[in-house]
Structures are given as C-alpha cells and as structure tokens.
ZAVEX-809925 format. One record per residue (C-alpha): residue in three letters; x, y negated, z. Coordinates in steps of 0.001 Angstrom, whole numbers. Last residue first. Layout:
ALA, X, Y, Z
...
% end
This chain:
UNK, 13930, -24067, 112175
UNK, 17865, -22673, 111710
UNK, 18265, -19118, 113513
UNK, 21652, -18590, 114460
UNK, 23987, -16945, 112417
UNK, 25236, -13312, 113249
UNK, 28802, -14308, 114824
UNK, 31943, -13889, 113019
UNK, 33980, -10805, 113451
UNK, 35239, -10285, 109761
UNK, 35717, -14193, 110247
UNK, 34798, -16742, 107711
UNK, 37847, -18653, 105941
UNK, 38158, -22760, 106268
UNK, 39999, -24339, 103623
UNK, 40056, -28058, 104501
UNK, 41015, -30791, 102179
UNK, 40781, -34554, 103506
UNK, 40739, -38134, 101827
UNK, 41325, -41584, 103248
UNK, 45384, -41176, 103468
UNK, 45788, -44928, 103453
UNK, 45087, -45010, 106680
UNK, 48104, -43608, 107519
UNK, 48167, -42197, 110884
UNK, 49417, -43356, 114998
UNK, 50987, -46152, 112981
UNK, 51114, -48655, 115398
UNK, 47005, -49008, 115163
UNK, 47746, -52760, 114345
UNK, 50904, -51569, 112026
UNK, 48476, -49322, 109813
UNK, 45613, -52024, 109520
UNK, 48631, -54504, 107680
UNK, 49545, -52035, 105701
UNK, 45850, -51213, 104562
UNK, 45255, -55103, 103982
UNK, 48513, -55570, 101768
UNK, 47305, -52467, 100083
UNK, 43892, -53033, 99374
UNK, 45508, -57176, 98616
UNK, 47954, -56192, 95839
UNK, 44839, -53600, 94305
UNK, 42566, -57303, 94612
UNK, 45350, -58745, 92690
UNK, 46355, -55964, 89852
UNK, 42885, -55556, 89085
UNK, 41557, -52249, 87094
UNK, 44884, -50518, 87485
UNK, 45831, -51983, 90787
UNK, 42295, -50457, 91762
UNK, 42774, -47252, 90370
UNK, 45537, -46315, 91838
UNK, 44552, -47390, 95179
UNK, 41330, -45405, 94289
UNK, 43220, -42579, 93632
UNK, 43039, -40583, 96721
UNK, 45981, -40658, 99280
UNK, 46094, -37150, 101284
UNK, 45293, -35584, 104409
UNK, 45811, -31664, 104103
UNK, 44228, -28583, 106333
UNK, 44497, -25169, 105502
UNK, 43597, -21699, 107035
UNK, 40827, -23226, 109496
UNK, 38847, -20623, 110884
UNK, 35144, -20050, 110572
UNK, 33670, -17646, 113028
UNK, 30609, -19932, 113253
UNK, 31958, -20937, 116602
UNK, 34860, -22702, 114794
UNK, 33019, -24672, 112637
UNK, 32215, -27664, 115235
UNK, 35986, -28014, 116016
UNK, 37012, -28177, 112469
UNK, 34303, -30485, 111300
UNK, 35103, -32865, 114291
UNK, 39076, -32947, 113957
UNK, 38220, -33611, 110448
UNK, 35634, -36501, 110426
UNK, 32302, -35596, 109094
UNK, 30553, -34747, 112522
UNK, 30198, -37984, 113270
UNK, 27709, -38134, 110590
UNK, 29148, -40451, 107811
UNK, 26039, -41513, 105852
UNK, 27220, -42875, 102416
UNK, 24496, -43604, 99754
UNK, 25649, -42567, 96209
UNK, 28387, -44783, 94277
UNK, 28622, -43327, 92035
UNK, 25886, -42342, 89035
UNK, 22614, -40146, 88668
UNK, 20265, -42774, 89130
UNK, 22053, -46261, 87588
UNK, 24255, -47239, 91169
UNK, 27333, -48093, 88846
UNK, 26654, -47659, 85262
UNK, 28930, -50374, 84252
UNK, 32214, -48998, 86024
UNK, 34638, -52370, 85938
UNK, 36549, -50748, 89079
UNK, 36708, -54169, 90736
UNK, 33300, -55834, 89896
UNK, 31018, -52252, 88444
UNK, 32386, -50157, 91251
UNK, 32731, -53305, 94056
UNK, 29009, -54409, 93319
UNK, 27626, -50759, 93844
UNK, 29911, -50645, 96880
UNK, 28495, -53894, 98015
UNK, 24534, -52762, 97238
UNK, 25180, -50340, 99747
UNK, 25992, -52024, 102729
UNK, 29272, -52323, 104482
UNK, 30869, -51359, 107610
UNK, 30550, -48015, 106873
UNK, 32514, -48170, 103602
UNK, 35158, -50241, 104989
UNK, 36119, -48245, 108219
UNK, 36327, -45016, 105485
UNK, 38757, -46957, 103026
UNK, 40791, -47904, 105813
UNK, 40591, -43816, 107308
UNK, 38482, -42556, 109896
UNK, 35267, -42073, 108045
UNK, 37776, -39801, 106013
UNK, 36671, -39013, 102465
UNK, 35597, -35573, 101847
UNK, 36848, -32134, 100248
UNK, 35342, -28539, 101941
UNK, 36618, -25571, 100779
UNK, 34788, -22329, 102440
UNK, 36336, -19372, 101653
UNK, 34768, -15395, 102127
UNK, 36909, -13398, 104986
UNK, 33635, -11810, 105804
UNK, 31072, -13008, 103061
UNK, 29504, -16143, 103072
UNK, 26174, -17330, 103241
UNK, 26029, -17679, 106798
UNK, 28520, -19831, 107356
UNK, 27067, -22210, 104338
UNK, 24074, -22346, 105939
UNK, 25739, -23340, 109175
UNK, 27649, -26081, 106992
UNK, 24439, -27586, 105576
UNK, 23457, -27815, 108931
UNK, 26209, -29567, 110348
UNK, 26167, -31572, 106918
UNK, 22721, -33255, 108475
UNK, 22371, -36668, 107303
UNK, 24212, -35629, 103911
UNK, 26239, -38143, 101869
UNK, 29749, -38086, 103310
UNK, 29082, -34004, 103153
UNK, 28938, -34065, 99432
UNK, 32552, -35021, 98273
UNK, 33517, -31238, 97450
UNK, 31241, -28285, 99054
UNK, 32823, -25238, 97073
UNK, 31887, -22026, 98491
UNK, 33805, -18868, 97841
UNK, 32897, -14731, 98395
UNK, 29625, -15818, 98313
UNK, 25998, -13866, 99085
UNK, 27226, -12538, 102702
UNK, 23492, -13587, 104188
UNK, 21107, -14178, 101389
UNK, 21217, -18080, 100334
UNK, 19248, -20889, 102023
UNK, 18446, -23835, 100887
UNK, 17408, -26713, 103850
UNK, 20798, -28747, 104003
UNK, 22152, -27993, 101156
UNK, 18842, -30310, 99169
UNK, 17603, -28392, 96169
UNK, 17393, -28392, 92076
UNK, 19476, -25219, 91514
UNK, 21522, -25082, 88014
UNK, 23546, -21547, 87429
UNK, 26074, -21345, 84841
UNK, 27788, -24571, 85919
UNK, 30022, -26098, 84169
UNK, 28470, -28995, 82137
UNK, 26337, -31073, 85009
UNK, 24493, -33700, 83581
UNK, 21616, -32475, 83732
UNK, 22113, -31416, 87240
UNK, 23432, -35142, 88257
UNK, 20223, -36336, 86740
UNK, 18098, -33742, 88841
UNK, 19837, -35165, 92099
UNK, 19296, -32624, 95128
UNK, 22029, -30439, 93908
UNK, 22863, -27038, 94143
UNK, 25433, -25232, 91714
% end
C-alpha cells in the first residue's frame, strides 16, 4: 500500500507492505503487479494522469488496473466542486454526525477533480498506454443512504434536489449514480512507457 498520509498508514490494518509516498512520483519496476487497486484516490490527486502512467507501467501484460472514484459529473460531484472545504468537513460532522471529520488522517480529504477524472476522460486518456477497458459500471453510493439515515429531512431534500437536477438535464444520466468502477487490463502489446521527468 502507498499513501502520502502517515496517519492513514498507521491506521491501515491490511496491508502487509506500508509505503509512505505520493502515486504520483513512486515508481515501481516495470511489470511489478499483476493487480493494482487505486480506489477513491484519484479525486484527490493534482496529477492522477501521472499516477495512472505509473501505474501502466507497473503492470504486467494483461495485469488489472481497478480504478473506483466519484463522478465530477454527477449531483454529488457538481456539489463538491462548487464548494469549499471547510463545508464538506461541516456537512460530515452536521449531516453524517462523523466527529472526527477533517482531524489528520480522517474524510473528508481535499477534492481536486482534474478533468481527467471523469470516465469518458480516464478511458480515453488510458487507451494509448495499452490499457483497455474490460468493465465499466455507474452506480448509486451510499451517501443517499446514509443521509436519510443520519437526517431523514436533509436525505428528503438530496433526493428531492437530485430529481429535480435529473429532469433539467432531461435525463440524459442519473445523477444520482455519482460513483464509477473501471477495470482496465494492460495490453500484451502495450507501448514501452514514456519517460516521466
């Protein structure tokens, strides 16, 4: 596991192997993994493309990369950009009733949203790094759920609000769906990676 938060290391109970660093400047030996795991990370990073090349060149030929994010493009997405920080640490401990809320090592971390973050963007730019997309899913994530559970009016409102959003863009997508899977799998033909400065 790499992380650039020493708290969230320490806390960390899974991993076997702990490496305090940024995924956007460590790099692996070429064909290292078989899988990568990059699982709401990218949101935060103001350079995932590079992060990503990395990961392309750290896998293996026909080696997985799974990559799980929220969608810039989604309700929850156009609200998080639009606000500052200090409101999503006020809406965790407020709505969601989470005390530790922006303590070091606790959500809600600092969203960035690169452009390249949004699906049809991530899939386009990893495609001449020999990575092809074998699975792609837009899904509800449970902070719906968890809002009606932690406050039955502001959850009424969320989706009152997100209904309302979905007929003004005539329903071209759900923006309730604010969450994204994408298995992308590297190439046996896959370009050498590029040199990163």
């Amino acid at each position: 596991m790499v992380d650039i938060d020493e708290v969230q290391l320490k806390n960390n109970r899974y991993a076997n192997t702990k490496i305090l660093g940024d995924i956007q400047k460590h790099r692996f030996p070429p064909n290292s993994f078989d899988l990568i795991v990059c699982y709401n990370v990218i949101e935060h990073l103001a350079a995932p493309d590079r992060a990503v090349k990395l990961f392309s060149e750290a896998l293996a030929p026909e080696g997985l990369l799974v990559i799980g994010a929220p969608n810039p493009k989604s309700f929850s997405g156009w609200v998080t950009k639009a606000t500052p920080h200090w409101f999503h640490v006020l809406y965790y401990r407020l709505v969601l009733g989470d005390k530790l809320a922006g303590q070091p090592g606790h959500v809600p971390f600092r969203v960035v949203y690169h452009p390249v973050v949004t699906p049809a963007a991530l899939m386009r730019f990893c495609e001449p790094l020999g990575l092809q997309v074998i699975h792609f899913r837009e899904y509800e994530g449970d902070q719906y759920e968890r809002v009606q559970q932690q406050n039955r009016l502001v959850g009424t409102l969320l989706t009152a609000a997100v209904g309302v959003a979905n007929v003004l863009t005539l329903s071209r997508r759900d923006l309730k769906k604010g969450d994204y899977h994408i298995v992308l799998e590297k190439r046996l033909n896959a370009p050498a990676a590029a040199a990163l400065p």
